[in-house]
C-alpha positions as CSV (number, residue, x, y, z in Angstrom):
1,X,45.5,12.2,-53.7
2,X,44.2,9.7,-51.3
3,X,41.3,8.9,-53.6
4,X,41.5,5.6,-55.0
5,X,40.6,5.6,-58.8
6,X,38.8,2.8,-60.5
7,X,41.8,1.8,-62.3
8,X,43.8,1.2,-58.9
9,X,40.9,-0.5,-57.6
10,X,41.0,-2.7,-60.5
11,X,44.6,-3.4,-60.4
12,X,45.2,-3.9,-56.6
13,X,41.9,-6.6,-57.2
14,X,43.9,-8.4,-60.3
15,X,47.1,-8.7,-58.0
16,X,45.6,-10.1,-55.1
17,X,43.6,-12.6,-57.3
18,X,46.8,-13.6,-59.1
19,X,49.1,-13.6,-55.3
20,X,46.4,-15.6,-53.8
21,X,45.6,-18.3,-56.9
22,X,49.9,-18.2,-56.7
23,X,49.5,-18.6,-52.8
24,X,47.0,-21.7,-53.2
25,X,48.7,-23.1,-56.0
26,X,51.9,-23.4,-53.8
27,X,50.5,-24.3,-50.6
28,X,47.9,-27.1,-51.8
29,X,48.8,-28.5,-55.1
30,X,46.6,-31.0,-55.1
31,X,43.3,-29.8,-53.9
32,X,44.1,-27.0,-56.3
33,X,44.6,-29.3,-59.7
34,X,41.1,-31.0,-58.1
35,X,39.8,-27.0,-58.7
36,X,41.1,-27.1,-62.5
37,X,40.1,-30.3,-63.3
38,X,36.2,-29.5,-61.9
39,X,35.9,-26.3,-63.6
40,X,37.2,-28.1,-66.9
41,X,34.5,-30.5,-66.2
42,X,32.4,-28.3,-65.9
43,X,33.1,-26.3,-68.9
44,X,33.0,-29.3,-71.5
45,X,29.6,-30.9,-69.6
46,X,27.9,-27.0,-70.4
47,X,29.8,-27.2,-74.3
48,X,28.6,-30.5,-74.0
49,X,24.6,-29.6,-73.7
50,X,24.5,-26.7,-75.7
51,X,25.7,-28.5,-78.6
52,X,23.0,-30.9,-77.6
53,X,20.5,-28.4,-77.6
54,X,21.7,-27.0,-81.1
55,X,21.7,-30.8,-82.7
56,X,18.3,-30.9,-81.3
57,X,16.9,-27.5,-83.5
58,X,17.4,-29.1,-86.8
């Protein structure tokens, strides 16, 4: 019984992601809404060039 499945693996892993991006969001506010808004950057500058790309096919 002290065999840790895959599945408990996987869900002690989500929860600490969640208590710690929780913890973060808490604690530092602002260096955390700095995160978001880089990795939304980031995300629209990659949709950004691949549509680039594609316009560039035709």
């Amino acid at each position: 019984m002290g065999v840790v499945t895959a599945v408990q693996a996987k869900k002690v892993i989500k929860w600490t992601l969640i208590v710690s991006a929780g913890f973060y969001l808490l604690t530092r506010p602002t260096d955390a809404a700095h995160t978001v808004h880089g990795a939304f950057n980031g995300i629209i500058n990659a949709a950004d060039s691949m549509a680039q790309f594609f316009a560039t096919l035709t």
